[in-house]
Structures are given as C-alpha cells and as structure tokens.
VOPAGU-2260 file (C-alpha; in pm, 1 decimal, decimal comma):
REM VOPAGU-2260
SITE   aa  ch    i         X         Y         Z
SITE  UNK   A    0    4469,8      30,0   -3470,8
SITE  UNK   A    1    4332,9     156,5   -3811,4
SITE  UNK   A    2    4375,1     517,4   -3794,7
SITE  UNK   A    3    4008,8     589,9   -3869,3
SITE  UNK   A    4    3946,1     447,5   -3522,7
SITE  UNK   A    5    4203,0     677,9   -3362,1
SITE  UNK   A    6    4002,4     984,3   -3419,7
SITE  UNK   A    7    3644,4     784,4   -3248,0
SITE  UNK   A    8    3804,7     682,0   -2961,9
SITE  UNK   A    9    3994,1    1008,1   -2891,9
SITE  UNK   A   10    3609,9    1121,2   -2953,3
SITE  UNK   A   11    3474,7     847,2   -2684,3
SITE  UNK   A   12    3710,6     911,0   -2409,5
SITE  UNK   A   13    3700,2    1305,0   -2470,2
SITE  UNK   A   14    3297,3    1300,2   -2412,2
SITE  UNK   A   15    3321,3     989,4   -2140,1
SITE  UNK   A   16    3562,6    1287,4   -1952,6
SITE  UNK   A   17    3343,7    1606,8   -2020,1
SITE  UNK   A   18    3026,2    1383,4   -1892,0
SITE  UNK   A   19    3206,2    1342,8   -1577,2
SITE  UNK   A   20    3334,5    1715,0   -1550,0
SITE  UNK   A   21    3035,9    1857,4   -1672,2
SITE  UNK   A   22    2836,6    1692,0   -1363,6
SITE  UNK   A   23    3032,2    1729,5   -1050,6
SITE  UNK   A   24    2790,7    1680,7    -707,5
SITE  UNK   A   25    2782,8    2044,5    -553,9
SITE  UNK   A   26    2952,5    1918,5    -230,7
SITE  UNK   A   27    3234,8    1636,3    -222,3
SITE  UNK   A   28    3157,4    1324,3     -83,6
SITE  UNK   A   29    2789,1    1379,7    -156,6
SITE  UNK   A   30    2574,6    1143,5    -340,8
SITE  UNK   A   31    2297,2    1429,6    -446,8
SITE  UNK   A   32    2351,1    1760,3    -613,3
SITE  UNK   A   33    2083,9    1945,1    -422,2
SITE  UNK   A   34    1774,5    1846,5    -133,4
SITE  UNK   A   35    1431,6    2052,2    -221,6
SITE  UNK   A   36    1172,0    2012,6     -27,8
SITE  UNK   A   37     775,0    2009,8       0,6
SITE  UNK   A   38     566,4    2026,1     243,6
SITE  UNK   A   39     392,2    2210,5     580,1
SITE  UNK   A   40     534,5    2339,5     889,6
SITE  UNK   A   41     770,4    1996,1     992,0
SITE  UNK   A   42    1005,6    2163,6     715,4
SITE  UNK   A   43     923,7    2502,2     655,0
SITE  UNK   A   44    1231,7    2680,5     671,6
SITE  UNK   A   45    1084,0    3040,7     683,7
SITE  UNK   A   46     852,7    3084,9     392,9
SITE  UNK   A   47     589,4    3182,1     602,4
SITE  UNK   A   48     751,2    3492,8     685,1
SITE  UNK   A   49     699,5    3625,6     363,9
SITE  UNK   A   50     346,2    3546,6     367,0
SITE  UNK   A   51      15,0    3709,1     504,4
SITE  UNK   A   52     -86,9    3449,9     729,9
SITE  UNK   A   53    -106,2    3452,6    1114,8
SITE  UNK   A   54      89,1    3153,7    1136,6
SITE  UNK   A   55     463,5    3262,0    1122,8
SITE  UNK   A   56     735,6    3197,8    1391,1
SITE  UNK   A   57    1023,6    3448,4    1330,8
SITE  UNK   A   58    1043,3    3575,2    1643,6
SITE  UNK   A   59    1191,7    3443,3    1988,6
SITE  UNK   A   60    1192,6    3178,5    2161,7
SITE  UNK   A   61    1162,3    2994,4    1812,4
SITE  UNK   A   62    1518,9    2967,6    1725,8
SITE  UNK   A   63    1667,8    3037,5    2072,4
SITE  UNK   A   64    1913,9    2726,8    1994,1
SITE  UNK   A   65    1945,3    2810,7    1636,4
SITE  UNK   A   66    2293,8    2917,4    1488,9
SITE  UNK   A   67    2311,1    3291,3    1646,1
SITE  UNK   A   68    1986,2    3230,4    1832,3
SITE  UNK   A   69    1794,7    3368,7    1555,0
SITE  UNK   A   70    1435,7    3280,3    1485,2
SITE  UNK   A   71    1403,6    3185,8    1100,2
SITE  UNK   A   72    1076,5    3140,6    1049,5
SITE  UNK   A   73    1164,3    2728,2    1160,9
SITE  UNK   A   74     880,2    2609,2    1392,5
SITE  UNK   A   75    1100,2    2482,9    1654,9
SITE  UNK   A   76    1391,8    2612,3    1899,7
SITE  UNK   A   77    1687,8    2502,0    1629,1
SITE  UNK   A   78    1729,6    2315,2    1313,1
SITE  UNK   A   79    1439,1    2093,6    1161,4
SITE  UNK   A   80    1488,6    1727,0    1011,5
SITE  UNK   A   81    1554,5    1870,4     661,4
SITE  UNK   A   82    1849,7    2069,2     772,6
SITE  UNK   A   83    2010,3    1786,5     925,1
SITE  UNK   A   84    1978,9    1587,7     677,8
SITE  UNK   A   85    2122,6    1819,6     398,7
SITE  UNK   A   86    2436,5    1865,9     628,3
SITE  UNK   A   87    2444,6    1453,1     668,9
SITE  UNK   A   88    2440,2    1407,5     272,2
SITE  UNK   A   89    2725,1    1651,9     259,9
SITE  UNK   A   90    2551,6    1947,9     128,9
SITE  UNK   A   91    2495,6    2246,0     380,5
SITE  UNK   A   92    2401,7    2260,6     777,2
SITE  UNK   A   93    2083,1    2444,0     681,3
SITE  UNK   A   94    1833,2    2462,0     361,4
SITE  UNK   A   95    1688,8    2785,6     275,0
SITE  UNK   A   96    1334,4    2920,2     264,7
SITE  UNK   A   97    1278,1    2994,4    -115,6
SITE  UNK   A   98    1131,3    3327,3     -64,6
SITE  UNK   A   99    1361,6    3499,0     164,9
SITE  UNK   A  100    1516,9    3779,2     -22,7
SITE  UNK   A  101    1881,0    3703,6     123,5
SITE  UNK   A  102    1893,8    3381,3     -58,7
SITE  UNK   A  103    1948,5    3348,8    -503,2
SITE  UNK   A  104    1998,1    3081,0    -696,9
SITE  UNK   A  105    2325,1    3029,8    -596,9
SITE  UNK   A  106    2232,2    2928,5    -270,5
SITE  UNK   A  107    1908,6    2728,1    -394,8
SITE  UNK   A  108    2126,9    2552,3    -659,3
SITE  UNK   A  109    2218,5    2309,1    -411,3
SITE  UNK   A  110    1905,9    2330,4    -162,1
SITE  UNK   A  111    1537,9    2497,7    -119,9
SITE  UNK   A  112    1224,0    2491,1      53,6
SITE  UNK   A  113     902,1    2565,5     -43,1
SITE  UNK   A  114     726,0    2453,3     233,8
SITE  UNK   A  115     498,2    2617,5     396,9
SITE  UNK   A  116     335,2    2621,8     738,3
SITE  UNK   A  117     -45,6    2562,1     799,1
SITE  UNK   A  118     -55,8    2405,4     432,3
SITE  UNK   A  119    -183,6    2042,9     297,3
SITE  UNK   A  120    -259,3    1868,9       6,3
SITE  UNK   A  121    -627,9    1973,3      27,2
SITE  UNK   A  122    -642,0    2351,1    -113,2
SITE  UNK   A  123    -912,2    2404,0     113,4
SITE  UNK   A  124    -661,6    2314,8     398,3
SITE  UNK   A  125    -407,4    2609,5     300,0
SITE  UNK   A  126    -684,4    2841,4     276,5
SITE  UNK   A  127    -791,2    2843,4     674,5
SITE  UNK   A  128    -446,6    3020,7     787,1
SITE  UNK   A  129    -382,8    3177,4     449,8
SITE  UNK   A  130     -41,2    2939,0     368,4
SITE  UNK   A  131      69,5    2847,4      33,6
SITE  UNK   A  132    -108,7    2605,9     -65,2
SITE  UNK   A  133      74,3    2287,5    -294,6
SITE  UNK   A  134     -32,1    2391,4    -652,0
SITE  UNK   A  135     184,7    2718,6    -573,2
SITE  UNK   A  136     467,5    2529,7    -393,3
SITE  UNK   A  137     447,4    2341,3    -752,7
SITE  UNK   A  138     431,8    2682,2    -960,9
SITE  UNK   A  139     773,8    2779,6    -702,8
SITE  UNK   A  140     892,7    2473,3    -814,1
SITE  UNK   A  141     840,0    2524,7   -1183,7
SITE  UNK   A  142    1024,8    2876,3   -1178,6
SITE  UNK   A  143    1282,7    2727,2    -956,6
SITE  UNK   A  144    1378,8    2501,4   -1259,8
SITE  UNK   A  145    1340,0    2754,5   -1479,2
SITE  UNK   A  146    1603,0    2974,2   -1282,8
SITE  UNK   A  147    1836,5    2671,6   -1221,4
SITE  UNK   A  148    1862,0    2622,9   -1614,8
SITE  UNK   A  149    1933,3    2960,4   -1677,3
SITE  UNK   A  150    2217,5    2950,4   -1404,2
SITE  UNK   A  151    2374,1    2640,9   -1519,2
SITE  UNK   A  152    2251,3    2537,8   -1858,6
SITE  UNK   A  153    1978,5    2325,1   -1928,0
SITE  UNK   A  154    2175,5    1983,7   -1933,6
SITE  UNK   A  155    2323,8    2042,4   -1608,3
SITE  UNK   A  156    2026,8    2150,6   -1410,6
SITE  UNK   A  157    1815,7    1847,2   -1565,7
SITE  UNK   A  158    2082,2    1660,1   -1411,8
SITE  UNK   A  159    2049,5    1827,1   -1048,4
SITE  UNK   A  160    1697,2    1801,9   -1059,1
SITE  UNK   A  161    1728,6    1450,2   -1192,3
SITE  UNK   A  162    1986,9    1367,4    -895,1
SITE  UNK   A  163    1875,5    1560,8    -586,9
SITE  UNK   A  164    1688,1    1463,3    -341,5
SITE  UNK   A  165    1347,7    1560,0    -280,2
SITE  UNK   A  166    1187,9    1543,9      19,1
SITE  UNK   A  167     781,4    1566,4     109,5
SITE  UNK   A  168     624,1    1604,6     441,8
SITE  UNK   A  169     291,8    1724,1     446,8
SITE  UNK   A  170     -58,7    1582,2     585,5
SITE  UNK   A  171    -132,3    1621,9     920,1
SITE  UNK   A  172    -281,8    1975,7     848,0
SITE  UNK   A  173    -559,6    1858,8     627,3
SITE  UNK   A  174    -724,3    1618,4     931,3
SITE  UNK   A  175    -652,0    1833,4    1233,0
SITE  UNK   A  176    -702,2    2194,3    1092,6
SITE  UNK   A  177    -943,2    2084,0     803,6
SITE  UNK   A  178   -1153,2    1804,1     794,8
SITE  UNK   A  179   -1167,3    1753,1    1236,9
SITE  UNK   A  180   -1224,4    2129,8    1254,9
SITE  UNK   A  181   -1417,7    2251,4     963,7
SITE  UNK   A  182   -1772,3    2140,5     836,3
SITE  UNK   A  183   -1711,4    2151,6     520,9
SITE  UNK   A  184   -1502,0    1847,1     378,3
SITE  UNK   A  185   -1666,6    1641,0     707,9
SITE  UNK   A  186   -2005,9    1665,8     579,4
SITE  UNK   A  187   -1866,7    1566,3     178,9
SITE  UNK   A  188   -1668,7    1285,2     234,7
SITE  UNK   A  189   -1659,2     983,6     527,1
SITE  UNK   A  190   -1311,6     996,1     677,6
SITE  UNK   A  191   -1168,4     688,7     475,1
SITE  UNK   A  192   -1320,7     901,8     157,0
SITE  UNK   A  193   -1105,3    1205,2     252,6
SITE  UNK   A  194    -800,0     970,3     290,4
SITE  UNK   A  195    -896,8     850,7     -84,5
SITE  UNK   A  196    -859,4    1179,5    -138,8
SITE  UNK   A  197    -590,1    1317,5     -13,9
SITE  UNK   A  198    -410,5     991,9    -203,1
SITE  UNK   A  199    -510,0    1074,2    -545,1
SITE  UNK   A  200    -378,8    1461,1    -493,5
SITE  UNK   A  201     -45,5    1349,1    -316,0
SITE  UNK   A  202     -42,1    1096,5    -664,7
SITE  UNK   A  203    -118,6    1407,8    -863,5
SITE  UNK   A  204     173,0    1607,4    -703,5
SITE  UNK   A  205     426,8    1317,5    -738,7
SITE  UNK   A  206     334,9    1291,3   -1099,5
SITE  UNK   A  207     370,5    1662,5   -1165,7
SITE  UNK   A  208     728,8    1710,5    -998,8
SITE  UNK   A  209     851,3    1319,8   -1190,4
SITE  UNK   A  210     720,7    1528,1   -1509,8
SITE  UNK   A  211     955,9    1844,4   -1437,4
SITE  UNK   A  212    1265,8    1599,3   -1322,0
SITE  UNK   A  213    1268,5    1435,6    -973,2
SITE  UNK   A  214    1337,6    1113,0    -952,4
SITE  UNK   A  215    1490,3    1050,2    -631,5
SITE  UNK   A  216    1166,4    1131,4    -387,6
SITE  UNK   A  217    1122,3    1018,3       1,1
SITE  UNK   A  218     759,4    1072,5      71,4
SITE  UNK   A  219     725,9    1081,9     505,6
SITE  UNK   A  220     496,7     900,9     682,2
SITE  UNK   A  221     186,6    1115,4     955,2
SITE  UNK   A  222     346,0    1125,3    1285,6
SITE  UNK   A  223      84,4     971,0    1539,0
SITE  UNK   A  224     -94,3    1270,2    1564,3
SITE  UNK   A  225    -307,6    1212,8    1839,8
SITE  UNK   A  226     -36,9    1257,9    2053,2
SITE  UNK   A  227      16,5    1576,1    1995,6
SITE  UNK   A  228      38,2    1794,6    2305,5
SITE  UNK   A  229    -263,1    1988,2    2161,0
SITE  UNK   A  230    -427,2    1654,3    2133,3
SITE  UNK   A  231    -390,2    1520,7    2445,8
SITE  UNK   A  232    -495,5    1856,6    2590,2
SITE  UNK   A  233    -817,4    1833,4    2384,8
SITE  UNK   A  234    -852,7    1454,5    2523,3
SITE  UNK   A  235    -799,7    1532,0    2899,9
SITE  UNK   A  236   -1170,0    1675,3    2902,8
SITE  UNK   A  237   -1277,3    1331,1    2825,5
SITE  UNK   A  238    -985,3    1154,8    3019,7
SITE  UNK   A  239    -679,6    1231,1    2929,7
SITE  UNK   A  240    -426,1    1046,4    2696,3
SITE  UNK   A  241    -382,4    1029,3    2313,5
SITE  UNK   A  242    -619,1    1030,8    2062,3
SITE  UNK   A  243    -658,7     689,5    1953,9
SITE  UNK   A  244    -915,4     799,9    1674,7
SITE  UNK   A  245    -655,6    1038,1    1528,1
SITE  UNK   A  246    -363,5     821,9    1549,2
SITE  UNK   A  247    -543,9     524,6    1417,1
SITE  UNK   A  248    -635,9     797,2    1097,3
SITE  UNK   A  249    -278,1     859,5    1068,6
SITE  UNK   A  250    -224,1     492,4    1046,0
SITE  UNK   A  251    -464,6     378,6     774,3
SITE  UNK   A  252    -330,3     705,1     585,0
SITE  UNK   A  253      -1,6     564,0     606,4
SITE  UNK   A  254    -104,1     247,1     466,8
SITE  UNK   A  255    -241,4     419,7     184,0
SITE  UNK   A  256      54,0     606,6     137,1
SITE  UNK   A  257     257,6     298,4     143,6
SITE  UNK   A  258      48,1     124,4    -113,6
SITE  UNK   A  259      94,1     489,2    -321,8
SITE  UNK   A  260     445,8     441,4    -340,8
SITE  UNK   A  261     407,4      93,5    -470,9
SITE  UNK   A  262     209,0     155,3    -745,9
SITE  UNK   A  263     376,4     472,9    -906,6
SITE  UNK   A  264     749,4     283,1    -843,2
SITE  UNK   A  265     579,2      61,1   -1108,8
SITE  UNK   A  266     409,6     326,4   -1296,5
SITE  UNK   A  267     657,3     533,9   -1348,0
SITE  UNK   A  268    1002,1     414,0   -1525,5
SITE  UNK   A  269    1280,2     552,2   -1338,8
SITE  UNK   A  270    1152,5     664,8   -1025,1
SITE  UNK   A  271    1286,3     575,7    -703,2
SITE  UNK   A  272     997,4     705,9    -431,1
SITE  UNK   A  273    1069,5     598,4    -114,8
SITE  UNK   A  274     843,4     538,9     199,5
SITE  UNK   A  275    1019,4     761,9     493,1
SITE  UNK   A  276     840,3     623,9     822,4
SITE  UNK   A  277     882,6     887,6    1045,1
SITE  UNK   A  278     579,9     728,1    1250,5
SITE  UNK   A  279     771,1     433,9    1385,0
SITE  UNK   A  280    1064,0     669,7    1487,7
SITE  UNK   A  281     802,4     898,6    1718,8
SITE  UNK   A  282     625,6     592,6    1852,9
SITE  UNK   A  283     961,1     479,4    1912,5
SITE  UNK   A  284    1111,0     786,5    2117,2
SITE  UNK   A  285     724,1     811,3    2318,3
SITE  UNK   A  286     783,3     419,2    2438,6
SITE  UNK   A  287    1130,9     455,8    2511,3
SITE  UNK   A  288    1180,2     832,3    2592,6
SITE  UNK   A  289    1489,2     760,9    2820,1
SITE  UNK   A  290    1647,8     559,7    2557,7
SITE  UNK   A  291    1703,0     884,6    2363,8
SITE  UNK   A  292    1787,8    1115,6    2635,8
SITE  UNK   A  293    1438,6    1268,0    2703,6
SITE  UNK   A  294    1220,0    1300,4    2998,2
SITE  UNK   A  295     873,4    1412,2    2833,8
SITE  UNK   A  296     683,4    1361,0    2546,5
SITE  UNK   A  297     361,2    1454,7    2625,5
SITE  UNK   A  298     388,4    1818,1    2644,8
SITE  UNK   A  299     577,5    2096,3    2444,2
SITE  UNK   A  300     893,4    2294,2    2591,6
SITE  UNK   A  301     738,4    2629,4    2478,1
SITE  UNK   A  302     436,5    2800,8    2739,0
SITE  UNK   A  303     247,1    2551,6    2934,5
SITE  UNK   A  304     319,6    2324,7    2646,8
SITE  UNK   A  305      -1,1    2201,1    2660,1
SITE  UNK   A  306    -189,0    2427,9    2324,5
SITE  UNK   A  307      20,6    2716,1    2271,6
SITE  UNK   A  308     232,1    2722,1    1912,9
SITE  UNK   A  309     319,8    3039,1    1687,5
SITE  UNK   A  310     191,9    3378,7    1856,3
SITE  UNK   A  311     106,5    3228,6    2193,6
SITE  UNK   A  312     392,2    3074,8    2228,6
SITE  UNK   A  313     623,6    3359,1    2310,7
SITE  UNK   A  314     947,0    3548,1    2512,0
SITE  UNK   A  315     703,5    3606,6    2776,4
SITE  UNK   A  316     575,2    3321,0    2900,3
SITE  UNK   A  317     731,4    3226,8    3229,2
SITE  UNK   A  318     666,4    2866,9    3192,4
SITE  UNK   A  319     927,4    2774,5    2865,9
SITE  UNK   A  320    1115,9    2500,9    2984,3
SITE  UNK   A  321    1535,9    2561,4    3019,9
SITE  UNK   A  322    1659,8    2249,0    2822,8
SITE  UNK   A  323    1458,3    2191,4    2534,1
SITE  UNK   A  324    1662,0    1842,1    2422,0
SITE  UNK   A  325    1503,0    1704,1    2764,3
SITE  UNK   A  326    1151,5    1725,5    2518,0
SITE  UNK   A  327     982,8    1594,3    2262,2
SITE  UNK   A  328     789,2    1873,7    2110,3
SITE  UNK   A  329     841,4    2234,5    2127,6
SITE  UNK   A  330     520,6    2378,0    2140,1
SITE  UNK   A  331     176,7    2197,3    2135,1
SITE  UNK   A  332     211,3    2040,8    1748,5
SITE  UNK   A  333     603,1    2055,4    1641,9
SITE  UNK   A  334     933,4    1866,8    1718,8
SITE  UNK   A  335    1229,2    2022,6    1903,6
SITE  UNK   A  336    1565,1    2029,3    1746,3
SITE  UNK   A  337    1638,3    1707,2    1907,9
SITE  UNK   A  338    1393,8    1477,6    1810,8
SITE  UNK   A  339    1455,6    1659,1    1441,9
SITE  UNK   A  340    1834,2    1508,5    1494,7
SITE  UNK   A  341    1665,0    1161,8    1560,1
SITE  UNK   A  342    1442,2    1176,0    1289,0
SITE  UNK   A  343    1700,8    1295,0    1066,8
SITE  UNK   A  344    1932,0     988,6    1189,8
SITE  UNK   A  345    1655,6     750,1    1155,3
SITE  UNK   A  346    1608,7     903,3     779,1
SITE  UNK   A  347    2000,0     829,8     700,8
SITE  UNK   A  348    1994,5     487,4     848,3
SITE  UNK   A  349    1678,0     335,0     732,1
SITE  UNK   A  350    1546,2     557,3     398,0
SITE  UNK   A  351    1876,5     723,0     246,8
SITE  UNK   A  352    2032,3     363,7     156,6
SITE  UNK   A  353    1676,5     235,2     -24,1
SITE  UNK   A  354    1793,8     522,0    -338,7
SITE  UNK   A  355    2097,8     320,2    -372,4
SITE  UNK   A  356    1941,6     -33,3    -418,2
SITE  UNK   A  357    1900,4    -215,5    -740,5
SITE  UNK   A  358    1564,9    -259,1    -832,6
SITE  UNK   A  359    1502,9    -671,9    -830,5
C-alpha cells in the first residue's frame, strides 16, 4: 500500500468508528434514541397540571393502578399507550410531561410529552377548556431542540431528533368539544369542510416538526368516537347505542388522514410517516370484548361511567368499579390502562415494523 494511502484510511476507519461512538441509541437494544409526543388527552402525561384549565386529573382515582398509585396528571387509572410503548422500544416504562418541574433535559433527552388535554388541531378547540393549544406544543417543541443541542451538541441531538420516534394523537376534541358543541365553526364550515380543515393544519404541523428534524412520525387514527360512554349516554335519549353520525365522521377523517400520509411520504424526501390505526384495534376489542379479557365496553370504570371524566369523576363516588382491566374506558371519553396495553401491542405489531421497511 503506497504510504500516502496509509494515513486516509487510518483517517476513514478513525471517523467510520467516532460516527458509530458518537451516536449510541440512549437504551440498548433500542432502535430510537428518544419517543416525543403530540397530541390531546389519549397521551397527555401530566401537562395539564401545570396549566389553568379545569380539565386536569392529578388527583385519585386517576392513577390508582399507576406505579405508587399516584395520579400524574394521565387520564386513566395507570399507564397510557405512549408509556407502553416507550418501555416496548427499550427506552423507559413511562414518558414524562414536559412541564413538570421534576423532570430536565436529562430525562427528556430520551422521551417527552407535550400533549395536552382538551386540545386539537383547531386553535379554537384548545381555547374552550383553556389547554395548550398545537402552535405552543410546536413552540415546546422548538425550545426542546434548542435545549437538547445545548446538552449534547448540535450533531448529536440532530441525530436524536432525526432518529426518535414521534408520536401524534390528537382529533377527537375538535368534533366533540368544538364543532358538535359550539356554534361557531358549525355555522362556517359543512362537516366534510371542517375535516378539509383540520387536514391542511395536521399537514401544516407535520411540515413544521419534518422542518426542525423528525423523520420517523406515526400519525393515529380517531377512535370510533361515537362510542364513547358519553356518547352513548347522549344517544340513549333517542334510543340508545352508538353514534353512528360521529363514528362515521371519525371514519371519513381517517380516510383523509390516510390519504395525508400518502401525499407528504412523497412530498417530503426522507420521511417515514406512518398511518397508526388505532380505530380497527377499538372496533376490534368492542366486537370481541371477551377475546381480550373484558366484560364491558360501553361504559367507563370511573362514577356511573356513563358522563363523568376529570372533576366528576372522583374518590367519592361509590359506584367506581373494583377491577378496572374488566373495562374498556375509564371514565366517559378515555381508555383504561388495559386497553392502553392493547393498543400499545397492536402499535408494536402492526405500525413499529412499517419504519423499518425499504421504500419500493
């Protein structure tokens, strides 16, 4: 070998060996860096309770099957989808609300929420609880980055952000406690119109975070929402049942968001956005409830379980069912910590693998 050569390959092998050191996945075994996550109250992991809006949960029963039976701020009786997931990738059993206090950068490095409860992609939706409403779950996103490069250098967190997983869940809020309950957005737009719309800001969103780094993004699917607890109690004062007019709004969304991920997959060079359909799963577990170890779907654990969620559903109530895995919902609109686990499960099985795929 000519001994000019010596020196570039010594040169080559040295920077093929600090590439690998220098980017080292924060948890053996897993194939993502960090999860963040977007979104309402399916994965708010507490950040509510640093915000001055009526809908919080950080007190009991929420949490009463939680890790120390403490109530995080999680709308549900344990763990949500997001936290089971982060422990299945290999990261930790839990991802952490991005404003609680007892958390820094060295815990967000490798997982953080910015979720919030009560919010949607419509501003106006956010505003009727007081949540925090996407453009500042973007701006928490923005100095997130800007705190991760400081901690680790810039290469390295452009890597982490490049690598992680992102996960948004978000929707629901902007037909049943917007457009179905205010006049406002109603009398503007015809209900396919507000889907339209809701589409071009969930585009706008998913452009904005590709822009600051993510790449690897699993965007979930409305659950059928008119079978909500608080739906069907709504419907039993015209007969009982689901809503069929919600749930068929949740489907044509879907479609739409199905056809978004399409187009920015092509759009957008590099991104891998994947289509999360956590509607089949719930349809799924409300056909086949025994299949899954359950015995009822149609109303939450919490209270009556037929409209009580946050305040009303409380310590007090006699009514709070025993075994909460026996149950589909909690309260009146979210998920126990069971059908979390089999959502989460469904998520590893069926969406996980599509970010490892070759692009044909």
């Amino acid at each position: 070998m000519a001994p000019d050569v010596i020196p570039l390959c010594i040169c080559f092998c040295f920077c093929c060996c600090w590439g690998c050191f220098f980017f080292v996945p924060a948890s053996a075994g897993s194939r993502f860096p960090a999860i963040i996550v977007f979104g309402d109250s399916s994965v708010d992991a507490g950040n509510n309770n640093f915000v001055d809006t009526v809908l919080r949960s950080d007190f009991a029963p929420y949490g009463r099957d939680f890790k120390g039976g403490e109530a995080t701020g999680r709308f549900c009786n344990g763990r949500l989808a997001t936290d089971f997931i982060s422990e299945a990738v290999g990261l930790r059993p839990t991802v952490p609300a991005y404003l609680d206090p007892a958390h820094g950068i060295e815990d967000f490095a490798i997982g953080v929420c910015f979720a919030s409860a009560g919010t949607g992609y419509d501003n106006a939706t956010s505003d009727v609880l007081g949540s925090i409403p996407m453009w500042k779950e973007l701006e928490f996103f923005k100095e997130y980055r800007r705190q991760l490069q400081t901690y680790m250098g810039r290469r390295r967190a452009a890597l982490t952000l490049r690598y992680a997983l992102y996960i948004i869940s978000i929707g629901t809020n902007d037909f049943l406690e917007n457009y179905y309950l205010l006049p406002v957005r109603s009398s503007t737009y015809t209900i396919e119109e507000y889907q339209d719309f809701l589409i071009r800001l969930a585009e706008w969103f998913i452009v904005d975070i590709y822009r600051l780094g993510a790449r690897r993004i699993a965007l979930t699917a409305l659950m059928p929402m008119g079978c909500l607890p608080l739906e069907r109690t709504v419907s039993a004062l015209t007969g009982g049942g689901c809503s069929e007019e919600y749930n068929k709004v949740a489907a044509q969304f879907n479609a739409k968001q199905m056809a978004l991920v399409e187009k920015l997959n092509v759009m957008l060079p590099g991104l891998r956005l994947i289509y999360s359909d956590v509607h089949r799963v719930y349809t799924e577990v409300m056909r086949r409830p025994a299949s899954f170890g359950m015995e009822n779907v149609e109303n939450g654990c919490c209270a009556t379980g037929l409209f009580e969620m946050g305040y009303t559903c409380n310590r007090w109530n006699p009514f709070t069912c025993p075994d909460a895995d026996k149950y589909l919902f909690w309260d009146a609109f979210h998920p126990t910590e069971k059908m979390n686990k089999i959502t989460s499960d469904s998520f590893v099985k069926y969406t996980l693998p599509k970010f490892f795929v070759k692009h044909v």
